[in-house]
Steps between C-alpha positions, in 0.01 A plus 500: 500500500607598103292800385469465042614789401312541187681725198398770333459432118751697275408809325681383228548245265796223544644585182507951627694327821705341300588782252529728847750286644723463151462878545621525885789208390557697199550801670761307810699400214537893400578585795754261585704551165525876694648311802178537710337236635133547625406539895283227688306759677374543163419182415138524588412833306642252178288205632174761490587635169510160348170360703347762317410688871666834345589657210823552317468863610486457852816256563732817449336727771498203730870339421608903591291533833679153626848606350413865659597629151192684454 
């Protein structure tokens, strides 16, 4: 038997996800002109930041605790 799964409404507008995720693209592109390239275990901390589930401010801390740069 399917179970709907219904989804929480964003706390933000479309247009603030879409100006977060030319942000997080933005910033890739940075990065890879350095020769880094960004980690998948990551990839849901950028996901949040962009769904507008955290803060700009709280991707660093959390990006460092899975790198175990902290």
């Amino acid at each position: 038997m399917a179970v709907a799964v219904k989804r929480k409404a964003p706390a933000i507008t479309l247009e603030e996800m879409e100006l977060r995720r030319k942000m997080v693209r933005s910033a890739f592109r940075s990065n890879a002109i350095e020769g880094l390239r960004p980690n998948p275990a990551c990839q849901p901390v950028f996901e949040a930041f962009i769904a507008g589930e955290i803060e700009l401010a709280e991707m660093l801390p959390r990006v460092k605790a899975i790198l175990g740069t902290k």
